[in-house]
C-alpha positions as CSV (number, residue, x, y, z in Angstrom):
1,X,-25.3,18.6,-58.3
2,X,-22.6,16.6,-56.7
3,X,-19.7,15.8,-59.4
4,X,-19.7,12.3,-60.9
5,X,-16.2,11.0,-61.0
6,X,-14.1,11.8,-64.4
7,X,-12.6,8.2,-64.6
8,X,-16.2,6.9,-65.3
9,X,-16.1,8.4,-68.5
10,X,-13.0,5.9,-69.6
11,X,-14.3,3.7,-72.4
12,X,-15.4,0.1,-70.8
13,X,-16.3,1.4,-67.5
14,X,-19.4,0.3,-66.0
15,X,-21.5,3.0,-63.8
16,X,-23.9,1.5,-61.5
17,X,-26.2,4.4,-60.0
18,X,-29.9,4.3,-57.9
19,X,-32.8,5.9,-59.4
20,X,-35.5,7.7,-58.4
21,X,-38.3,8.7,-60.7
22,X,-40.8,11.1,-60.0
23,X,-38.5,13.0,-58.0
24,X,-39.7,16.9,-57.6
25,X,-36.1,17.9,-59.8
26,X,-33.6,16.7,-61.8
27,X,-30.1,16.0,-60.1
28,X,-27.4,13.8,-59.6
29,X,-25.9,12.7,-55.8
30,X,-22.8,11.1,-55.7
31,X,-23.1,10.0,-51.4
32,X,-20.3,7.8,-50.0
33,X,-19.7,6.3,-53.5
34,X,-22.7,5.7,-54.6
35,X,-24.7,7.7,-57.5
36,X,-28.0,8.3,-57.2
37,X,-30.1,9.8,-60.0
38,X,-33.7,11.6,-59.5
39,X,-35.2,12.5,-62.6
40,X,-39.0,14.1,-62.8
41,X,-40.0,11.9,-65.7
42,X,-42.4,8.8,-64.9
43,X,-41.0,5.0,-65.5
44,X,-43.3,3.8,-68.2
45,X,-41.9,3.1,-71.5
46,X,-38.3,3.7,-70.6
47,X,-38.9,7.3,-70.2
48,X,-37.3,7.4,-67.3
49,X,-34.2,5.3,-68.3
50,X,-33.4,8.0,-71.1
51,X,-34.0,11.0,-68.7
52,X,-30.9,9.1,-66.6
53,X,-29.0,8.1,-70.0
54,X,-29.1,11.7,-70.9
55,X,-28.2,13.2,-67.6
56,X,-25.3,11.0,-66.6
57,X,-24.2,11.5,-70.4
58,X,-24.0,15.7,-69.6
59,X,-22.6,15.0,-66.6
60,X,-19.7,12.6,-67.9
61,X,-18.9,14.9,-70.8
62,X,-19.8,12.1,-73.2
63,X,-22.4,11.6,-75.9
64,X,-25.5,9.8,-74.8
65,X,-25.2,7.3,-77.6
66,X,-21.6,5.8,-75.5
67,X,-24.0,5.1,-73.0
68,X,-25.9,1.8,-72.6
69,X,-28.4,0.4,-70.4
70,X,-27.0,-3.0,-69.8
71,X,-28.7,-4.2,-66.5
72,X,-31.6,-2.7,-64.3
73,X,-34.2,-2.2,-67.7
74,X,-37.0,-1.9,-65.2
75,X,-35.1,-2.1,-61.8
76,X,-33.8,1.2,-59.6
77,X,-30.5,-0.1,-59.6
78,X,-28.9,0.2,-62.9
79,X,-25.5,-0.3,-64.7
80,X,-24.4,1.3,-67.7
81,X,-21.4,1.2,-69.9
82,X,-19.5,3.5,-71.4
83,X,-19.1,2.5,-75.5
């Protein structure tokens, strides 16, 4: 798993990431900027939105609950910000 930038984590920041559902494993990619997210869980019922809430959470070092979905509900671009 590539490492998702520490300064993300600052309170107000906005993270804007790609997602994948279905994907064959859970992981993060952080390629020329960008953050991608694959997660195994299936986009119905914002299943998959919580899979990525709670991975980018671990990977910030922040509880889930600062994170909120606040564009993207049923896009694969996203943007969440950090409470």
């Amino acid at each position: 798993m590539s490492e998702v930038p520490s300064h993300l984590a600052a309170e107000g920041a906005e993270i804007a990431v790609r997602v994948t559902p279905r994907a064959s494993r859970n992981r993060i990619v952080v390629e020329e900027g960008q953050i991608k997210v694959y997660v195994t869980t299936v986009p119905e019922d914002g299943k998959a939105n919580a899979a990525v809430q709670t991975m980018l959470a671990k990977a910030l070092g922040v509880p889930k609950s600062r994170l909120t979905l606040i564009r993207g509900q049923t896009s694969r671009d996203k943007v969440f910000r950090v409470g």
